[in-house]
C-alpha positions in Angstrom: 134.4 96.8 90.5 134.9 93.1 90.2 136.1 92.2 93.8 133.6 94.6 95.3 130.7 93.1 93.5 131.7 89.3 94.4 131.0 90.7 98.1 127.5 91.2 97.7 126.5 90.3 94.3 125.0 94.3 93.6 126.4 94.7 90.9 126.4 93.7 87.5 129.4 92.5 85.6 128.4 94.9 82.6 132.3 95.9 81.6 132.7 100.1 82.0 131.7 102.8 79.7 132.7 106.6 80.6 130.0 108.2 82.7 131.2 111.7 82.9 130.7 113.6 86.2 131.3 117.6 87.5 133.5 117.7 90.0 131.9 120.2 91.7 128.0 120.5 93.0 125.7 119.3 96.5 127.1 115.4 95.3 130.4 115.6 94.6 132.4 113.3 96.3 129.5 110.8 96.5 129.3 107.9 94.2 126.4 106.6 92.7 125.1 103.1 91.6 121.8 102.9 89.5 119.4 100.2 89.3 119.0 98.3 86.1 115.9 99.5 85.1 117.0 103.1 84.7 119.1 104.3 81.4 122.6 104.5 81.7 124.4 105.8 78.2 126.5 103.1 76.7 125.3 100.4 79.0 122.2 97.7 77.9 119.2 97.9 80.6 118.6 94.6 80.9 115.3 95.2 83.6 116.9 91.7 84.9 115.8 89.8 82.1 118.3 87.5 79.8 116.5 88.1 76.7 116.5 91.9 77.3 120.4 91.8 78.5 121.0 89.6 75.7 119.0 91.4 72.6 119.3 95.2 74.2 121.2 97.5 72.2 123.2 100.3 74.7 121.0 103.1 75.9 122.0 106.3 73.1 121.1 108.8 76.5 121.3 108.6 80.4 118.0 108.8 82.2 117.2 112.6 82.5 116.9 112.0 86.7 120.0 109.8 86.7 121.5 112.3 84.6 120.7 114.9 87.0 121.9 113.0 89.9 125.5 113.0 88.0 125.2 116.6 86.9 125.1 117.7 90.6 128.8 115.8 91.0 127.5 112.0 92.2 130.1 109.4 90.3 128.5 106.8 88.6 130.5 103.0 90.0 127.6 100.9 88.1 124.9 99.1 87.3 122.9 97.1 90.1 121.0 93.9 90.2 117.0 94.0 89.7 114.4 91.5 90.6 113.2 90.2 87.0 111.0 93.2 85.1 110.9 94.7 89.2 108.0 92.5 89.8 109.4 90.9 93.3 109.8 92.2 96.4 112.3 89.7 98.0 115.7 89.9 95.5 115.8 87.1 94.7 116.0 87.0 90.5 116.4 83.5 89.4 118.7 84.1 87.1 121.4 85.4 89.1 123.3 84.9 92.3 121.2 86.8 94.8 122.3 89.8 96.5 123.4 89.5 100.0 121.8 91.6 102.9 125.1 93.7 104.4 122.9 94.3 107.7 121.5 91.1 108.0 123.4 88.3 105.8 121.2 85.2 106.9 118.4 87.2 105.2 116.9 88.7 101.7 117.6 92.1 101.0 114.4 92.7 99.5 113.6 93.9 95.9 112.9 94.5 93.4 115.7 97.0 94.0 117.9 94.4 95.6 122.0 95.3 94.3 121.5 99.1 95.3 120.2 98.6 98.7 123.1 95.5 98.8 125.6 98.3 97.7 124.8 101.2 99.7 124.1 98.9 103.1 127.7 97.3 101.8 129.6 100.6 101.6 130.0 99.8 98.0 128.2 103.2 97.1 126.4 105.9 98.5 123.5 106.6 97.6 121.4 103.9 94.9 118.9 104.2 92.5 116.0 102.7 92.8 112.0 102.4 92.2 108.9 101.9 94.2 105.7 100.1 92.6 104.4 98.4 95.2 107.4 98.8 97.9 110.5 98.2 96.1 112.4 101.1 98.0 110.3 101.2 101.2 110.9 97.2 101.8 114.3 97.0 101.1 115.7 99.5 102.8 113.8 98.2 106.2 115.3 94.7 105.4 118.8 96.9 104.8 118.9 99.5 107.4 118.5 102.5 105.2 116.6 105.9 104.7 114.3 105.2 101.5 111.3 107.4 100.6 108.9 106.6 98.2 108.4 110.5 96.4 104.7 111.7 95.9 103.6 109.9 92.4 104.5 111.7 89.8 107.3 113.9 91.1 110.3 112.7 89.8 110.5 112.1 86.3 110.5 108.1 85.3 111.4 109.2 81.4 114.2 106.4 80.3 112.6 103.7 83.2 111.6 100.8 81.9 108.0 101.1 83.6 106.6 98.4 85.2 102.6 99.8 86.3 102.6 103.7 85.6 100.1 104.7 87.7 102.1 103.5 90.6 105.5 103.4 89.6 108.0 106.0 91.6 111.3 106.7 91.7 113.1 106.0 94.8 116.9 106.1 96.3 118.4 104.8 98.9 121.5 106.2 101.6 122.8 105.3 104.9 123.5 108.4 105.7 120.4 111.0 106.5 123.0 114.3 105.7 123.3 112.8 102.0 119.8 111.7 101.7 118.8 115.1 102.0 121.0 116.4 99.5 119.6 114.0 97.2 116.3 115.0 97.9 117.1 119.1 97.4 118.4 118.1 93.8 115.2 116.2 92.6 112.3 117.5 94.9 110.9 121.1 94.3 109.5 122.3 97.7 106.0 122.6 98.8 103.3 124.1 100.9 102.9 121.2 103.2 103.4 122.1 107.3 104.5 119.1 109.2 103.4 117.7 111.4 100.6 118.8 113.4 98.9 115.4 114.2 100.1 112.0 113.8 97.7 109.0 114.0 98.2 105.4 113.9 95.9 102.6 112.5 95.0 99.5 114.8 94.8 97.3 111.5 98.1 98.0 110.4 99.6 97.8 114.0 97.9 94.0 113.7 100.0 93.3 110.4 103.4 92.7 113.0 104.0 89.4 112.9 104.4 88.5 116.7 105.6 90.1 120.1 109.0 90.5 119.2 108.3 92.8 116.4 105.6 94.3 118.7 108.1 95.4 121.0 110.8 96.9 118.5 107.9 99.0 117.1 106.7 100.1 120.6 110.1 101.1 121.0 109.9 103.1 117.8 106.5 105.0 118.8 108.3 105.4 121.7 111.7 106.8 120.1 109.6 108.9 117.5 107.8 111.3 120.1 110.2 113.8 121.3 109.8 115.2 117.6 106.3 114.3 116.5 104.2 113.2 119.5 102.8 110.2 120.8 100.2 109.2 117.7 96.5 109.0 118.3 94.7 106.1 117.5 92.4 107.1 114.6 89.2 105.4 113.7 89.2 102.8 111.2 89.7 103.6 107.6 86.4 102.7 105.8 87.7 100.5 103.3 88.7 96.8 104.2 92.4 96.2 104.4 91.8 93.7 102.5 89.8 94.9 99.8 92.5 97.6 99.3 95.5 95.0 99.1 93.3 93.0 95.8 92.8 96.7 94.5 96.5 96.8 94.3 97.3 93.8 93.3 95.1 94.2 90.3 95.2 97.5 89.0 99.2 96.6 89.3 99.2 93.1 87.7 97.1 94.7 84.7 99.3 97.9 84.4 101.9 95.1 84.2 100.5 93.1 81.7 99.8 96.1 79.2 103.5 97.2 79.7 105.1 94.2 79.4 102.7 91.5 77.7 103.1 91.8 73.9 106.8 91.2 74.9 106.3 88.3 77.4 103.6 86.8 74.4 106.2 86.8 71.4 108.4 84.0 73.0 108.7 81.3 75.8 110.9 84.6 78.2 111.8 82.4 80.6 110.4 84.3 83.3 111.4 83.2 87.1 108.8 81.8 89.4 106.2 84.1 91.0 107.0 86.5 88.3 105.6 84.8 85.7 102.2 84.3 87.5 102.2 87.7 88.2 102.0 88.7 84.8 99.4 85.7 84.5 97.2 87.3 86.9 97.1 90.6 85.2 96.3 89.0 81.9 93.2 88.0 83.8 92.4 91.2 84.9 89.1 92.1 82.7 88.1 96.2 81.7 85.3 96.6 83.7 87.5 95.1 87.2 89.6 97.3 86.7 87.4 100.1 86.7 85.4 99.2 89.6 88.8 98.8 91.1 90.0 102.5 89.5 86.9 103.7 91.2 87.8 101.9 95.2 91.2 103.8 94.4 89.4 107.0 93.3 87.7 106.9 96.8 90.4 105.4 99.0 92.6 108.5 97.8 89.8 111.0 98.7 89.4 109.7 102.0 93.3 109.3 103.0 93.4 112.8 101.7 90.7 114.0 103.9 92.7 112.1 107.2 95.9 113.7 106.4 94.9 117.4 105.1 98.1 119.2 105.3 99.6 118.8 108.7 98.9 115.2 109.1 100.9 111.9 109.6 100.0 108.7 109.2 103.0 106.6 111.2 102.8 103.0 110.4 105.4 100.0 110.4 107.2 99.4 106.9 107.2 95.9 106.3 105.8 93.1 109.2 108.9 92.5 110.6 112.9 91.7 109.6 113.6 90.4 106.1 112.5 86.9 105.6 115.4 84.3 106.0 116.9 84.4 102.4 116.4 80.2 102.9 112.4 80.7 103.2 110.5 77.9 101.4 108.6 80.0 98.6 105.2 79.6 100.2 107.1 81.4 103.0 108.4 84.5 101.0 104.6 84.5 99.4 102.8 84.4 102.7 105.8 87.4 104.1 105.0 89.4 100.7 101.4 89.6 100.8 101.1 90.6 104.5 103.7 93.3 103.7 101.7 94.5 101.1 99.2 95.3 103.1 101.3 98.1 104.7 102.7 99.2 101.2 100.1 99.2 99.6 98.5 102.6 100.7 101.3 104.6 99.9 100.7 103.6 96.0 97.0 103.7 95.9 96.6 107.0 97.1 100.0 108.1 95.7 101.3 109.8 98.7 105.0 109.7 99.9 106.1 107.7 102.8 109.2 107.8 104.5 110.8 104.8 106.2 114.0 105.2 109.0 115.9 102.7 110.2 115.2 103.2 113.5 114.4 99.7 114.8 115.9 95.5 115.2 114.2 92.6 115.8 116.1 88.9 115.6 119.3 91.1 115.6 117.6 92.5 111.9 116.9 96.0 110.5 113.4 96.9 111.2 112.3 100.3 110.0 109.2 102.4 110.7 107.5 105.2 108.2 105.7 108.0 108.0 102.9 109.0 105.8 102.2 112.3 104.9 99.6 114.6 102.2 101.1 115.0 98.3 103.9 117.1 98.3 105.1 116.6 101.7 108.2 114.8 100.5 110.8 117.4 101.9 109.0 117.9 105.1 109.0 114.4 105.5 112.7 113.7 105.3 113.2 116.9 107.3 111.4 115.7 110.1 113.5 112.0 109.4 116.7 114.3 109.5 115.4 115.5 113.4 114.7 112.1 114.3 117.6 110.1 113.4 119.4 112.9 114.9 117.4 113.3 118.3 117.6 109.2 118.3 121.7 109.4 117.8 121.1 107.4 114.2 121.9 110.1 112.4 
């Protein structure tokens, strides 16, 4: 789609091979564009590297979730841009023209899965693929407008995903459109036990990550727009692990996963690996045995406790990301100071690998600003169920 992808620069100019789709199933009629990290028979998966576009031989087999995705009638339109190796959170890959924010075209459209939020927030597809490490569904689609869950680790198969830190890594999708996000859902998620929601509970230290009174006030207006459905949320008692410690628990128990995925690669040759990227990967060459463990073990407990908050029937409601998408003309010490605030919020979601559920519900600077919901393992469905009665109760449906 050559004048369609010049809008928005989602997609990747990749030529066509035949995707075959059914015509009939819960997709049909949908079309479908899949980040380039994900499988795709006949095309390379370049994981928006040169070297790996360049040296890649086509994939012999589709991703078995893409796969199913198509099997239930969606109709594969492409491949979609990636932040280098999906270690970004902005979209910004240096070696291509970034994607452009459909909701908000002054700013980034956040990564790493940049093109398929830039294509479904574009009309250009609807629903896209996508994956969440450390917020590359969850962030996007607040800088984009859209419904994006990050799935309960583990629930959807990653086999043919180029993996980026396995203990974290997700898969993840994005729509604008709640009706077809469920749909999506009932094809990959199994259902589960959980009972939603009997309490919902907010953390001050999270609240304290907005970045000023104008994002203060959208989110109030979210709490506010959220209660005919869940409640007004209490305010819980401090988690007992420092915000802060938990962020550097991420970071590097993800920077080391990183490295051991992708550094024998990155080591062979000069990979010419964008800025920030590459000192990712630095970091997590850094990252020594017995950190990690001690870092394994903070996760080990953070879980345990988060698990013990939520039991079955609770919700943790928090803000996505700190506030609109960064101007995409941010200095880099900007986008660097944006992205490790808003990893602060994302950052409990992977360490205890529980699913959270961001709406578009909100606008700040005339920007998408979304707000999420946390629930136990296994709450996935419930939790876009309860999205569905929101957007719907809210008129955003």
């Amino acid at each position: 789609m050559p004048q369609q992808n010049n809008r928005f620069n989602a997609f990747l100019d990749l030529g066509q091979a035949p995707v075959s789709h059914t015509q009939s199933g819960p997709l049909a009629g949908l079309t479908l564009a899949v980040k380039d990290i994900f499988d795709v028979a006949g095309y390379v998966t370049g994981c928006g590297n040169p070297d790996r576009t360049e040296t890649g031989k086509p994939a012999p087999s589709t991703a078995p979730t893409v796969q199913r995705l198509v099997d239930a009638g969606a109709r594969f339109v492409g491949k979609t841009q990636t932040d280098e190796l999906a270690f970004s959170l902005m979209g910004q890959n240096a070696h291509y023209p970034h994607p452009v924010n459909p909701a908000a075209p002054g700013r980034v459209t956040g990564g790493s899965s940049s093109g398929s939020a830039a294509a479904v927030a574009g009309g250009l597809a609807d629903i896209g693929t996508g994956s969440d490490t450390g917020g590359s569904i969850r962030a996007p689609a607040s800088f984009c407008g859209l419904v994006g869950l990050r799935a309960t680790h583990g629930a959807i198969s990653l086999q043919g995903t180029m993996p980026l830190a396995p203990s974290f890594d997700t898969f993840g999708w994005f729509a604008k459109d709640i009706d077809v996000y469920e749909k999506v859902a009932q094809v990959l998620l199994e259902e589960s036990d959980a009972v939603l929601p009997s309490r919902t509970f907010r953390l001050a230290g999270l609240d304290a990550l907005l970045l000023g009174e104008a994002e203060v006030h959208a989110y109030q207006h979210m709490i506010k727009a959220i209660a005919p459905i869940l409640g007004k949320p209490q305010d819980a008692p401090a988690l007992t692990h420092d915000l802060d410690d938990l962020y550097w628990c991420f970071r590097r128990l993800q920077a080391r996963e990183a490295w051991e995925s992708h550094g024998t690669w990155i080591s062979e040759k000069d990979r010419r690996l964008g800025p920030g990227v590459k000192e990712r990967f630095g970091f997590g060459a850094t990252i020594e045995t017995k950190v990690a463990k001690a870092e394994t073990a903070r996760r080990d407990a953070f879980r345990a406790e988060l698990a013990d908050r939520l039991d079955k029937n609770g919700i943790l409601v928090l803000p996505t990301v700190p506030g609109a998408a960064p101007l995409a003309a941010s200095s880099f010490e900007d986008t660097q100071a944006y992205r490790e605030r808003a990893l602060h919020l994302l950052c409990l979601s992977g360490l205890s690998g529980f699913p959270q559920l961001t709406l578009p519900l909100g606008m700040v600077d005339g920007a998408p600003f979304g707000i999420s919901l946390l629930g136990p393992a296994g709450s996935d469905l419930a939790l876009i169920g309860l999205g569905r009665r929101i957007l719907e109760t809210t008129g955003k449906a």
